[in-house]
TORNU-430077 format. One record per residue (C-alpha): residue number from 1; chain; x, y, z. Coordinates in pm, whole numbers. Example, Ala and Ser with C-alpha at 12.3 -4.5 7.8 and 13.67 -1.06 7.14 Angstrom:
BEGIN
REC   seq   mol       px       py       pz
REC     1     A     1230     -450      780
REC     2     A     1367     -106      714
// end
This chain:
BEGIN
REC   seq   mol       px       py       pz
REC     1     A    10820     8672     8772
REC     2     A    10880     8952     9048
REC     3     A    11228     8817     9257
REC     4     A    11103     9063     9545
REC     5     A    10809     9277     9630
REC     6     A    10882     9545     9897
REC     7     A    10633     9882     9972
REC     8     A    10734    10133     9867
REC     9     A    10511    10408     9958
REC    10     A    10234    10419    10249
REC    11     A     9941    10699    10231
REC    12     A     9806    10865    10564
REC    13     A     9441    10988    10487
REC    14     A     9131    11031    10721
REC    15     A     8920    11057    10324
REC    16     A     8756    10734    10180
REC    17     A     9024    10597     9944
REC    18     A     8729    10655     9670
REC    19     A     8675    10999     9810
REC    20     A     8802    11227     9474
REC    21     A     8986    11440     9696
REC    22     A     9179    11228     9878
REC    23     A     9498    11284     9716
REC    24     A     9520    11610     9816
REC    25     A     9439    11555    10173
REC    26     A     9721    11269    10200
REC    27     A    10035    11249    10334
REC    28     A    10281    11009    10225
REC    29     A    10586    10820    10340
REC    30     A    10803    10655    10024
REC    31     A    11092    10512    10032
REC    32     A    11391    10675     9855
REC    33     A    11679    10390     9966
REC    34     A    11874    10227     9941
REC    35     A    11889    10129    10252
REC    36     A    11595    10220    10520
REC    37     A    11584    10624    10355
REC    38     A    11262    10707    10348
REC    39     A    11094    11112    10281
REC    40     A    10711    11279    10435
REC    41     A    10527    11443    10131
REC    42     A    10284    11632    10040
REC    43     A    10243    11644     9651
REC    44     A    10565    11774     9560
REC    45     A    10661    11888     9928
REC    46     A    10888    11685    10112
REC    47     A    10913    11772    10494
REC    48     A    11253    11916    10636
REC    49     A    11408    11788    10998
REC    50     A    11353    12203    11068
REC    51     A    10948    12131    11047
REC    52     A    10943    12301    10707
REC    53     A    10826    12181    10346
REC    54     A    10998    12252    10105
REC    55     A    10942    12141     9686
REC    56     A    11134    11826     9649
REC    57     A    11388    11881     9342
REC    58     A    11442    11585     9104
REC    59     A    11679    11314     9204
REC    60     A    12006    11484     9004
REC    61     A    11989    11816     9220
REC    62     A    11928    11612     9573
REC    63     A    12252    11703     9735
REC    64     A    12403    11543    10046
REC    65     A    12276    11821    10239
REC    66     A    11904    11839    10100
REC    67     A    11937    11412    10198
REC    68     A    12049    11493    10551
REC    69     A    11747    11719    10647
REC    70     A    11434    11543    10451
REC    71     A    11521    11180    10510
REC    72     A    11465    10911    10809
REC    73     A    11423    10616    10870
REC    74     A    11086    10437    10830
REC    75     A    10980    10492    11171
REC    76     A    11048    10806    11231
REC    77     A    10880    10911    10911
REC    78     A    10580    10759    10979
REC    79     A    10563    10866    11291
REC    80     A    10641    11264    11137
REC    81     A    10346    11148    10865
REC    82     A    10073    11102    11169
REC    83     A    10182    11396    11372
REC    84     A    10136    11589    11114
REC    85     A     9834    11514    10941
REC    86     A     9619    11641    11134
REC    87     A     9716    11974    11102
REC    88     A     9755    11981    10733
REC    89     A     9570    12228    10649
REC    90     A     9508    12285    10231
REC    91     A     9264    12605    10057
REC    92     A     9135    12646    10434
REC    93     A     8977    12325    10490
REC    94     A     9106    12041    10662
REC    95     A     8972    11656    10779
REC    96     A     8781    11620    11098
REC    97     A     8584    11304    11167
REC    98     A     8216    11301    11239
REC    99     A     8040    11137    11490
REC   100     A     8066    10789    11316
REC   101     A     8441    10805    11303
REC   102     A     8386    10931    10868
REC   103     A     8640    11185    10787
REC   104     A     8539    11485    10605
REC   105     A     8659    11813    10493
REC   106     A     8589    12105    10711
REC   107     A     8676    12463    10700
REC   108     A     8970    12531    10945
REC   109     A     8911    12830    11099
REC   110     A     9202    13063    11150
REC   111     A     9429    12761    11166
REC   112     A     9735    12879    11018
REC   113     A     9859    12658    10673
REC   114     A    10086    12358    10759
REC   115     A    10211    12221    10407
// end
């Protein structure tokens, strides 16, 4: 029997969670504690306090320095997670909603790449 359950990592997506590319067009906030430490990713980005992503290296090579610029706190990397989704921008296409509020993917047109 589980002594705690805590989340662990949320998932920012305009894509039907049965939608078979809706990993790809996620962003996700997970925690990386202890403590309220939490990182933005994109597959294996993680975003940088500079507005960069940059390939998240395994736990081992994380050095105080790499912690300092691609953690925050929960709120503040949510709130990073939904500013930038909707510029994330992956093979040209990105997620625009239709009339009914239904995201889809749509070619971006000149938008420049975000992640």
């Amino acid at each position: 029997m589980p002594t705690s359950v805590k989340a662990i990592k949320y998932r920012i997506c305009g894509l039907d969670d049965n939608d078979v590319d809706s990993s790809i067009w996620s962003l996700t906030v997970e925690w990386r504690g202890p403590g309220d430490v939490w990182a933005v990713k994109h597959l294996s980005k993680c975003y940088c306090s500079d507005g960069t992503w940059d390939i998240e290296p395994s736990p081992s090579n994380r050095d105080d320095e790499y912690k300092a610029t691609h953690r925050f706190t929960k709120h503040e990397a949510m709130a990073i997670a939904l500013q930038h989704y909707p510029s994330l921008i992956v093979n040209g296409m990105w997620v625009r909603d239709d009339e009914d509020g239904i995201g889809h993917l749509v070619p971006a047109d000149g938008a420049a790449q975000s992640a």
